[in-house]
N, C-alpha and C positions, 0 to 999 in steps of 0.2 A: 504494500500500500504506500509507503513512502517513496520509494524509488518510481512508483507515479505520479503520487499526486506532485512529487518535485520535478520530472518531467512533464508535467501540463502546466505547471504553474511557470518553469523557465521558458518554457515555449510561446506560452503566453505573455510573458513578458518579453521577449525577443518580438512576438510579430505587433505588440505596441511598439514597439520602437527606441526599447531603452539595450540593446544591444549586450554587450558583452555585463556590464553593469546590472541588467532584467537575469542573467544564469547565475549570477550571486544570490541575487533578492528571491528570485523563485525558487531556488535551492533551502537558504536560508527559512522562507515560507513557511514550506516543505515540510522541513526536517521538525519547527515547531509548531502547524496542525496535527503533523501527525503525534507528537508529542504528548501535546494535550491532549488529543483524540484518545490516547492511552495511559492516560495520567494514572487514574485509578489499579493498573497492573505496576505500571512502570514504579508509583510510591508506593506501593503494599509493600507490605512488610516480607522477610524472607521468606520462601515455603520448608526451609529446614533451619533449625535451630542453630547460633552460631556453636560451634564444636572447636576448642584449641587445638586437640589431637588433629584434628584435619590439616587447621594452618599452620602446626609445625608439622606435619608430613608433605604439605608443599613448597614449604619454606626449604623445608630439607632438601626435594627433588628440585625445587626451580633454583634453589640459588648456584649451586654448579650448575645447570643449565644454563645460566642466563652468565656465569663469565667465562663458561666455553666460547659461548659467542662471542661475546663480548674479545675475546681472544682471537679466533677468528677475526671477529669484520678488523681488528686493529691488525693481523696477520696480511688480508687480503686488499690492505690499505698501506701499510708500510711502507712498501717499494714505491710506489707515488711520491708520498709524503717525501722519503729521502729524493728522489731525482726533482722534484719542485723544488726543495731547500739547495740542491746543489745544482741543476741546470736552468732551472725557470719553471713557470707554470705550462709554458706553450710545451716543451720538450715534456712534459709530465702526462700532457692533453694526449699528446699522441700516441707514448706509450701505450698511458690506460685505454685509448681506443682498441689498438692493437690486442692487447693484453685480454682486456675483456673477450675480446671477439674468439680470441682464441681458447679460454678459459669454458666461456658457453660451449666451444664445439668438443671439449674434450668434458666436459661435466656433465653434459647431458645425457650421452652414453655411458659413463660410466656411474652413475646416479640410477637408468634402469638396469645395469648388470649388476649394480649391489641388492637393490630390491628386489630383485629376483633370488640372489643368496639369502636375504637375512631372514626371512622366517623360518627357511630351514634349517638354520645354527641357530637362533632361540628355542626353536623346538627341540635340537638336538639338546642342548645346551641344559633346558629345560626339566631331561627327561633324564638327565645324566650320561647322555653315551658321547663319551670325549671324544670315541674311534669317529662315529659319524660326522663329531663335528667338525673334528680336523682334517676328514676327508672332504668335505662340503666347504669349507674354509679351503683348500687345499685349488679345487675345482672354482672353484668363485673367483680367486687369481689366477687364470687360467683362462676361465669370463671377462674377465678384466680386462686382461693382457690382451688377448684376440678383441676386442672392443677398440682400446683406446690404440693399439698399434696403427692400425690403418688410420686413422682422423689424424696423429700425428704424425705423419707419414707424409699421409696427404697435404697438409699443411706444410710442413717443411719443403715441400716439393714446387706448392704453388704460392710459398709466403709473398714474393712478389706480386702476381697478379693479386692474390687478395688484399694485399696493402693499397696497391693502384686502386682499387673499388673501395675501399674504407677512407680512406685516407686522400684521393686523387693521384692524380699521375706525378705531383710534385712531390 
């Protein structure tokens, strides 16, 4: 219901004539009809009682979750950050375009050949058979390996021409 009634109200506002300005205002609109419209669920009170154990069982799981990443994005940002402080922003721009492009094409294969492994090493895992899971772990890099060979392969082969189309011919 929201995500329409804020597209008739932006639209509406755009064929009055208030332009990019009317996609704010009709959004904004939007988001508090429908709002109100739900007030009554939106402020009721919880439907389960608050529980400590709970929020120290999430606190427990999210907080190393949340500075793995935290590790990560500073990991997958690093090498910017240094070649900006030491060659410029524009030499920085470039990299990460490059960098990116090539990261999507090797991540994305290799992201569904893990998921294809992991729930049969959880189950393994799971169930206690080390044998299977170190065979299955074993074959999974294996997955891997025949996955990301050819994208990097292929890449190193056509880095030029793919930089001419990212980047231009300059």
């Amino acid at each position: 219901s929201r995500a329409g009634v804020c597209l008739g109200l932006s639209l509406s506002a755009i064929a009055a004539g208030f332009g990019g300005i009317g996609i704010a205002v009709g959004m904004a609109t939007g988001y508090l009809t429908v709002a109100f419209a739900a007030r009554h669920a939106i402020w009721s009170g919880p439907r389960q009682p608050f529980d400590r154990d709970t929020l120290r069982m999430l606190a427990a799981y999210g907080v190393p979750i949340t500075l793995s990443g935290l590790f990560v994005g500073l990991n997958l940002n690093l090498d910017r950050l240094a070649l900006a402080a030491l060659s410029g922003a524009e030499t920085a721009g470039i990299y990460g375009a490059i960098a990116d492009f090539v990261r999507q094409c090797a991540i994305l294969p290799a992201i569904s050949a893990s998921m294809s492994i992991a729930p049969i090493a959880v189950a393994a895992l799971a169930e206690n058979r080390g044998a299977v899971l170190m065979d299955g772990l074993r074959d999974g890099v294996e997955l891997l390996l025949a996955v990301l060979m050819p994208t990097v392969i292929g890449l190193a082969i056509a880095a030029p021409e793919v930089s001419a189309v990212i980047l231009g011919p300059a």
